[in-house]
C-alpha positions as CSV (number, residue, x, y, z in Angstrom):
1,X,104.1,203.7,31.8
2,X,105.3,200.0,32.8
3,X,106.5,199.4,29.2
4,X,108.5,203.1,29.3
5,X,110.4,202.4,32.3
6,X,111.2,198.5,31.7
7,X,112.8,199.8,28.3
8,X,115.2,202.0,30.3
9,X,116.5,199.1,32.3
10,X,118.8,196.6,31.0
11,X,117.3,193.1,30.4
12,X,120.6,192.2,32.4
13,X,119.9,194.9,35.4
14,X,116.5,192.9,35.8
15,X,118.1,189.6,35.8
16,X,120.4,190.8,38.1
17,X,118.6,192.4,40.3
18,X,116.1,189.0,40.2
19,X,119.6,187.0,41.3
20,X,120.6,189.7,44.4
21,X,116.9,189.4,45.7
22,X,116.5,185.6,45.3
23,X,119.9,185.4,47.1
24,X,119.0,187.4,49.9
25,X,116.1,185.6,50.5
26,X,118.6,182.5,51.1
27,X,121.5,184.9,52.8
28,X,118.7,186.7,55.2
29,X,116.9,183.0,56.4
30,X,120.7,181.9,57.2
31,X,121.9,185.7,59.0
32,X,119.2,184.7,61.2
33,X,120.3,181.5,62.9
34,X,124.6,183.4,63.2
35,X,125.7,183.7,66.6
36,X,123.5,181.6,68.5
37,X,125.6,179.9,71.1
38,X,128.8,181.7,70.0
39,X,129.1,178.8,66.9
40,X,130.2,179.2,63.6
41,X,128.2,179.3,60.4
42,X,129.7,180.2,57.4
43,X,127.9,183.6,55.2
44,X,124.9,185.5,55.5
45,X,123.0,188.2,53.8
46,X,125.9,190.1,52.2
47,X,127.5,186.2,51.7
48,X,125.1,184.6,49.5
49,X,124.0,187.7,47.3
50,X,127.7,187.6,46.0
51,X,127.7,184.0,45.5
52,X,124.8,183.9,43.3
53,X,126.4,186.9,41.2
54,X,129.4,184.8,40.6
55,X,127.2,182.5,39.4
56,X,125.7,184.9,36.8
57,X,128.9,185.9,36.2
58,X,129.7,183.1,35.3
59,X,126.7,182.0,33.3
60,X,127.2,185.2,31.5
61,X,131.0,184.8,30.4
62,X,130.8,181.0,29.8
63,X,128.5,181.7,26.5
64,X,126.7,178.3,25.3
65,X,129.5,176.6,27.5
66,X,130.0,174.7,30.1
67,X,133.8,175.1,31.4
68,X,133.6,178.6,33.2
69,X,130.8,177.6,35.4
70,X,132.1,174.3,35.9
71,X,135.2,175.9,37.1
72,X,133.6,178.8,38.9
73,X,131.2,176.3,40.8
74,X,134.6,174.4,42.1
75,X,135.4,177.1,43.5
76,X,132.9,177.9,45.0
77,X,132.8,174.6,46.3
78,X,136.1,174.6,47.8
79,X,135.5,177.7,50.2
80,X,132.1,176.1,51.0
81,X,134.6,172.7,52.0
82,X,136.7,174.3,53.8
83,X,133.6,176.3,56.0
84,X,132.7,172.3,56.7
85,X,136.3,171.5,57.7
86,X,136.6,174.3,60.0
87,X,132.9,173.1,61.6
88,X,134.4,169.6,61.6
89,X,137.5,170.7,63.6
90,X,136.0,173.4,65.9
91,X,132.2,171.9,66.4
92,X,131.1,168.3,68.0
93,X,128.1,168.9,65.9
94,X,128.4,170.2,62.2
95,X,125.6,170.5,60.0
96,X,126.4,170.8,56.1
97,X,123.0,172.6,55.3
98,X,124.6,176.2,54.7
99,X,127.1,175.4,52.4
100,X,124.7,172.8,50.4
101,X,122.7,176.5,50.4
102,X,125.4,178.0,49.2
103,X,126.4,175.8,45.7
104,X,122.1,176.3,45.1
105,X,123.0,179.9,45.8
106,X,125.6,179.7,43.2
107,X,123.4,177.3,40.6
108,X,120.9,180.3,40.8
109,X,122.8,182.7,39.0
110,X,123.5,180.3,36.6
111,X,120.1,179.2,35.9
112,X,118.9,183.0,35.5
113,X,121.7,183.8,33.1
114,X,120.2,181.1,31.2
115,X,116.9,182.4,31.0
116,X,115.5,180.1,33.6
117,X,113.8,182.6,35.7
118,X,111.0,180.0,36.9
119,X,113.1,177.4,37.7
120,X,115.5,179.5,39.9
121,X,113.1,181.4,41.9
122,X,111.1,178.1,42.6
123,X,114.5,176.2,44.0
124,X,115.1,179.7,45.9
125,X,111.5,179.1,47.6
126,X,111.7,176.2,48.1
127,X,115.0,176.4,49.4
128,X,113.9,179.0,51.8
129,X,111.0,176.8,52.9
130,X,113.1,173.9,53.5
131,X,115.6,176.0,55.5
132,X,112.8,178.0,58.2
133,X,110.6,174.3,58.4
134,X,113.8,172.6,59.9
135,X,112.4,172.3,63.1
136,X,108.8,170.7,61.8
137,X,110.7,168.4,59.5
138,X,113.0,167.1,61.9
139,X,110.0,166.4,64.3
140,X,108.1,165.0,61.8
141,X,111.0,162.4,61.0
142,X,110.5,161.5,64.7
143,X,106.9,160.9,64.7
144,X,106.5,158.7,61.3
145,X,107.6,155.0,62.1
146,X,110.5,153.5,59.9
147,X,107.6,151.0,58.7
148,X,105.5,153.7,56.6
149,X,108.1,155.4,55.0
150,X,109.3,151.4,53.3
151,X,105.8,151.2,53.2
152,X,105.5,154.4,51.0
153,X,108.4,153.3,49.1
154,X,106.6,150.3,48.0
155,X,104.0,151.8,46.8
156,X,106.8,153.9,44.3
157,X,108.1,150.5,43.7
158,X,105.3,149.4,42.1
159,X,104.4,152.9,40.5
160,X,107.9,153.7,39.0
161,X,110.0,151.3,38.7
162,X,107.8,147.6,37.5
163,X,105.0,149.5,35.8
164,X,107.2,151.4,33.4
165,X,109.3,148.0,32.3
166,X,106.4,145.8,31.6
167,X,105.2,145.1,27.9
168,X,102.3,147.1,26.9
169,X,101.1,144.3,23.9
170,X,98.9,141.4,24.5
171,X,100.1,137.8,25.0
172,X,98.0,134.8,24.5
173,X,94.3,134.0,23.4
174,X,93.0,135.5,26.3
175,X,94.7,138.8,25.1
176,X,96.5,139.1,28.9
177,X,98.6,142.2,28.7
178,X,101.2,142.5,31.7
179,X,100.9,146.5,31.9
180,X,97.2,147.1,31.9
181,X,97.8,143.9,34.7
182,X,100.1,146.1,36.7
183,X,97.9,148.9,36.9
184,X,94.9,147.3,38.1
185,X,97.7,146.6,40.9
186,X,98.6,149.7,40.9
187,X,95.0,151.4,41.8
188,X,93.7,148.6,43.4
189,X,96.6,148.8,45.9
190,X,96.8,152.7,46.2
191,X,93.2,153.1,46.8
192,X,93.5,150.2,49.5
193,X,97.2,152.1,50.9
194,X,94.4,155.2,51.3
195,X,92.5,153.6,53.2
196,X,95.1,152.2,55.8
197,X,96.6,155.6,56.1
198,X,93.5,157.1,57.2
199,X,92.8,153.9,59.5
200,X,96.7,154.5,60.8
201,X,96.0,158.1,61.4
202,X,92.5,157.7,63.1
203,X,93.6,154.7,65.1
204,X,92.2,155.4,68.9
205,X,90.7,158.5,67.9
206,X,87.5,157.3,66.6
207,X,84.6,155.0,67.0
208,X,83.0,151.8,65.0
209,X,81.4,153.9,63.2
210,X,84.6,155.5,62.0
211,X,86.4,152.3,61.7
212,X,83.9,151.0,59.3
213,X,83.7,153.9,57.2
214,X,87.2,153.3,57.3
215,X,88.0,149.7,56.8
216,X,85.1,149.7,53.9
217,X,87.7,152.0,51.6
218,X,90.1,149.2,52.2
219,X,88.1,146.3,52.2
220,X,84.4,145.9,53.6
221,X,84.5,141.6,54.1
222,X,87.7,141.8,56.1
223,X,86.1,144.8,58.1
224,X,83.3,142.7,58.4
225,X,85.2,140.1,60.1
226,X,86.9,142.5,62.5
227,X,83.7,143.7,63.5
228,X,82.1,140.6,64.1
229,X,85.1,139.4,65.7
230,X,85.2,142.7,67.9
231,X,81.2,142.3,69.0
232,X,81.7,139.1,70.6
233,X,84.1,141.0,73.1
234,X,81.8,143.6,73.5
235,X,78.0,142.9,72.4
236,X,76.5,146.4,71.4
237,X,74.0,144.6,68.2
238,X,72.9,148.0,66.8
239,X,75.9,149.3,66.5
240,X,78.2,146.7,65.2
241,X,75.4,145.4,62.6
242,X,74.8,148.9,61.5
243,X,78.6,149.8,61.2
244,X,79.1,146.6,59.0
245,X,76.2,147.7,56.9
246,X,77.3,151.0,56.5
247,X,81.2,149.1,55.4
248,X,79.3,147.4,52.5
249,X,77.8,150.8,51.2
250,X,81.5,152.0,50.9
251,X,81.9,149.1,49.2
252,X,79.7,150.5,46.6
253,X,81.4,153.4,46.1
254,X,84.7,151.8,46.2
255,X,83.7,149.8,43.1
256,X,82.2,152.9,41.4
257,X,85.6,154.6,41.7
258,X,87.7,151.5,40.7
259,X,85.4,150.8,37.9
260,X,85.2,154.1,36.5
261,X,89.2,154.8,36.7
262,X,89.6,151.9,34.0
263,X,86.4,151.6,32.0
264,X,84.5,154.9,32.1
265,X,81.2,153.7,29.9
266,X,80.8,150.5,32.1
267,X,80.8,152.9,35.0
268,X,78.3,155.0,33.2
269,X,75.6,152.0,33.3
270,X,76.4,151.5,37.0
271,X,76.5,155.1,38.3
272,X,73.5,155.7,39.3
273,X,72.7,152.1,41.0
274,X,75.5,151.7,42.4
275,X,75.0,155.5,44.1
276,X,71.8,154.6,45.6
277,X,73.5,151.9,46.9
278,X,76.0,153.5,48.9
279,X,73.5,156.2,50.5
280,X,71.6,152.8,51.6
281,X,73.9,151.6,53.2
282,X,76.1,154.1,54.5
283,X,72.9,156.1,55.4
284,X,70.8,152.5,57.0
285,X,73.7,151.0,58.4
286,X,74.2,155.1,60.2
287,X,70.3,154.9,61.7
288,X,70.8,151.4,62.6
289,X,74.3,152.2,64.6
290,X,72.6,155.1,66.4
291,X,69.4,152.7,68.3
292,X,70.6,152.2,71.8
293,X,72.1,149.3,72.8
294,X,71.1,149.6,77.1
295,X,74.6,148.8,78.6
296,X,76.6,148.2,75.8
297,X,80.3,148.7,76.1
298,X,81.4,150.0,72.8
299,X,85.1,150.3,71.3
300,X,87.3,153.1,70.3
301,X,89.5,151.5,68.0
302,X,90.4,151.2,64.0
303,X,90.0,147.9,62.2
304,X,93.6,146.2,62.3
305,X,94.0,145.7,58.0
306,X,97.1,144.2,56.8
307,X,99.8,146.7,55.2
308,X,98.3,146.5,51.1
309,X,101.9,147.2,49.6
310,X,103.3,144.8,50.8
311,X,105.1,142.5,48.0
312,X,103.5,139.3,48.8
313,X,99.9,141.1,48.9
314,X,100.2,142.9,45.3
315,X,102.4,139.7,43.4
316,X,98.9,137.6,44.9
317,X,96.8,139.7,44.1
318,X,97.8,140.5,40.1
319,X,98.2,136.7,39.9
320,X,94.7,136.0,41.2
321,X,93.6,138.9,38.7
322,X,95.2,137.0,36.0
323,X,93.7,134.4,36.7
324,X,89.6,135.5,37.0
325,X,90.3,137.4,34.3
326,X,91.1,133.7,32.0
327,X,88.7,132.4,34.0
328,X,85.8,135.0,32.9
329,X,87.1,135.2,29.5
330,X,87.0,131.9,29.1
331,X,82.9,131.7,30.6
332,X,82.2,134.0,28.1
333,X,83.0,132.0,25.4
334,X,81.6,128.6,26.4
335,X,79.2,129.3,28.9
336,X,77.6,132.1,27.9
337,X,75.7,135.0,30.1
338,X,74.1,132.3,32.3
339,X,77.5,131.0,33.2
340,X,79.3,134.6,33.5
341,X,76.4,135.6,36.1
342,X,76.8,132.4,37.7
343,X,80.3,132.7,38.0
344,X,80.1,136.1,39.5
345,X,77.7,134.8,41.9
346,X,80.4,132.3,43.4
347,X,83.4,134.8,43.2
348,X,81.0,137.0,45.5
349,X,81.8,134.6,48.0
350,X,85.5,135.6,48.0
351,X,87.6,138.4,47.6
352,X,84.9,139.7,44.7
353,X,87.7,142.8,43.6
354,X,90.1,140.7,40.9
355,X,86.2,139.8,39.1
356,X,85.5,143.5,39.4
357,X,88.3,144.4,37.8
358,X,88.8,141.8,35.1
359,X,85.2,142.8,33.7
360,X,86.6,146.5,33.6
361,X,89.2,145.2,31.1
362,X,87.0,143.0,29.2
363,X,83.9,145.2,29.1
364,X,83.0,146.1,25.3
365,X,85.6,143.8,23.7
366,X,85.0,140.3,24.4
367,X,82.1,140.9,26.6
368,X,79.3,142.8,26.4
369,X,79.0,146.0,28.6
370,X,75.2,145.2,29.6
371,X,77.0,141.9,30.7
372,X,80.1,143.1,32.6
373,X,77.6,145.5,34.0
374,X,75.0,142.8,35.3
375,X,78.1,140.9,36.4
376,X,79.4,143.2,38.9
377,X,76.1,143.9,40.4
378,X,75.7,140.1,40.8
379,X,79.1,140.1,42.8
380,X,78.7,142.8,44.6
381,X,75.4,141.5,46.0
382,X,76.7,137.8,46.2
383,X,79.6,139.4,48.4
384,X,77.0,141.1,50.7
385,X,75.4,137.4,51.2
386,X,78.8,135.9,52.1
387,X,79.3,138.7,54.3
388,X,76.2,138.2,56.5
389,X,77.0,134.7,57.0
390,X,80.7,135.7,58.1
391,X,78.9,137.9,60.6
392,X,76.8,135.2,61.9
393,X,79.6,132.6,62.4
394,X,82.3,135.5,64.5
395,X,80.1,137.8,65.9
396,X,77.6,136.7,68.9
397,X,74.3,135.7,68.2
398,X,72.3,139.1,68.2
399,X,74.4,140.8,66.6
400,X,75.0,138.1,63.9
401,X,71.4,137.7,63.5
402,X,71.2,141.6,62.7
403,X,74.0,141.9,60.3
404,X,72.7,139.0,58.1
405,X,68.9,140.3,58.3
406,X,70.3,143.9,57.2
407,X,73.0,142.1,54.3
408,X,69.9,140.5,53.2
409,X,68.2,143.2,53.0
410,X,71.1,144.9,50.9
411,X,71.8,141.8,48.6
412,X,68.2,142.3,47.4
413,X,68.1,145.9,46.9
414,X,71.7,145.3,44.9
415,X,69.9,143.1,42.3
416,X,66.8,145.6,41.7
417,X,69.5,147.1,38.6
418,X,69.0,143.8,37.0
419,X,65.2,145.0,36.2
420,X,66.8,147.9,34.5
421,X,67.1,147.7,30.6
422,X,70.6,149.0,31.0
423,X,71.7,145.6,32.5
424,X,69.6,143.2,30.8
């Protein structure tokens, strides 16, 4: 029955009628805003129909050419010039969104006489969306600081514009190749820029608790710190011991994630380990956070992190990369497995997430993935260690004592995978 009646319609009548409905979609959202406060705005739902006709029209006589709806869309354009120059002279405050709606209006028809039926009702959407959401949008621009949106565009700085232009080849007898570099950056710092969105967003709405589960997505030693730091101030031992526990058990899952994004069989041999892991220590350090701490002040804020896109953070960071990752090649071939675990033990101690990453890179090609594998657990649990010693030195002496006895405690359950025949 469908098939019967669309042969009795032109394939122009539906493409025409598809151009009159998309346009008064556009003309109806602008008809409704006419007349409020006796100012001008310039067409409206009979307006904007007729302009996107002209622009089939146009589309239509212009063939496989370009000049007639070049021409047509000038014209177009100069009526929609002179609507603004009549705002300009008779308004103190002229907006130029109508006639911008207009030329799309226009570019509608166009695209539809072309066939591009998909395209032109998704800009008429959108269009229409853009148009009725002014009022969020505009609000929105008030309530994001100037900071996050350079932030933001950092982050596409590093995405879009150095990724794409770096060599994808190897240099060197360590085989350092400056793209696969870059995007080590690249997630490293994105997963890190999650994580200080959420702490932005959350900041004075949640507790430690919060602010740990937080701060361990971005980075569980300097959330350890802060903590430590923070429970001087205000001594509550359970709870800031058990809220840097449960930062470490992100940790887990932070390397899981990172590790599997670049090296999927190495993340394979660490899954399930690493798993357990996290439930340990998000789910201990959550019991431990919940014992009472009798007259305890506690604190409502987010752990303070320092913006991850910045320039200086991601250059430092993929040189330091660059650098573990000669370093560990170069333990692999003269030391051997005793030096490669040994040197993962002492990167522990620092920032543990260039070693991570270099093993993903060098995992089944000039190391073995039993090795990278046993590597990263050693870190990981070498890190914990450092970081119960960090909480003994800032925080005050009960709740140091804690954190180190429960980091212990997770240091030795994070080297029970090397008993596993996967890792040895």
């Amino acid at each position: 029955m469908l098939q019967d009646l669309s042969s009795l319609v032109p394939q122009q009548g539906v493409e025409i009628l598809l151009v009159v409905f998309l346009s008064f979609l556009i003309g109806l959202e602008r008809e409704g805003g006419r007349g409020v406060a006796d100012r001008y705005r310039f067409g409206g739902i009979r307006t904007f129909p007729l302009i996107g006709m002209t622009g089939y029209a146009m589309g239509l006589l212009a063939g496989d050419g370009w000049g007639l709806i070049a021409a047509g869309f000038a014209v177009v354009g100069a009526f929609l010039l002179l609507s603004y120059w009549h705002k300009l002279q008779t308004q103190t405050v002229a907006g130029v969104t109508t006639e911008i709606s207009g030329l799309t209006t226009y570019l509608i028809g166009v695209l539809i006489s072309r066939d591009h039926f998909w395209v032109a009702t998704t800009l008429a959407i959108l269009g229409v969306l853009l148009l009725e959401l002014k009022a969020f949008l505009e609000n929105l621009s008030d309530r994001i600081d100037a900071t996050e949106i350079l932030t933001f565009t950092k982050f596409l700085l590093l995405t879009f514009v150095i990724l794409p232009i770096l060599p994808d080849r190897d240099f060197g007898a360590y085989h350092l190749n400056p793209f696969k570099a870059w995007v080590v950056v690249v997630a490293v710092s994105g997963l890190s820029y999650g994580g200080y969105i959420l702490q932005k967003l959350s900041h004075g709405k949640g507790g430690v608790l919060l602010a740990a589960l937080l701060g361990g997505a971005y980075s569980s030693t300097l959330t350890t710190v802060v903590l430590s730091k923070r429970a001087r101030v205000a001594p509550a031992p359970h709870l800031y011991s058990g809220s840097i526990l449960l930062a470490s058990g992100v940790m887990y899952l932070r390397f899981l994630v990172l590790v599997w994004l670049f090296n999927h069989e190495l993340a394979h041999l660490i899954a399930l380990p690493f798993a357990i892991l996290t439930v340990v220590g998000m789910g201990g350090g959550w019991l431990w956070a919940r014992r009472p701490d009798p007259g305890a002040a506690t604190s409502q804020g987010g752990v303070a992190s320092k913006n991850p896109l910045e320039m200086s953070v991601a250059f430092t960071f993929a040189v330091i990369f660059i650098g573990v990752l000669v370093l560990t090649q170069w333990a692999l071939t003269y030391l051997g497995r005793g030096g490669v675990l040994a040197l993962a033990a002492v990167m522990g101690v620092s920032d543990v997430e260039p070693f991570v990453m270099g093993l993903t890179q060098a995992a089944g090609q000039s190391a073995p993935l039993h090795l990278a594998a046993a590597s990263i657990v050693v870190a990981a649990a070498s890190n914990n260690l450092a970081k119960g010693f960090f909480a003994l030195g800032f925080a005050d002496r009960e709740t140091g004592r804690q954190s180190l006895a429960l980091l212990i405690g997770l240091t030795l359950a994070g080297l029970v995978p090397l008993l596993w025949s996967g890792l040895r």
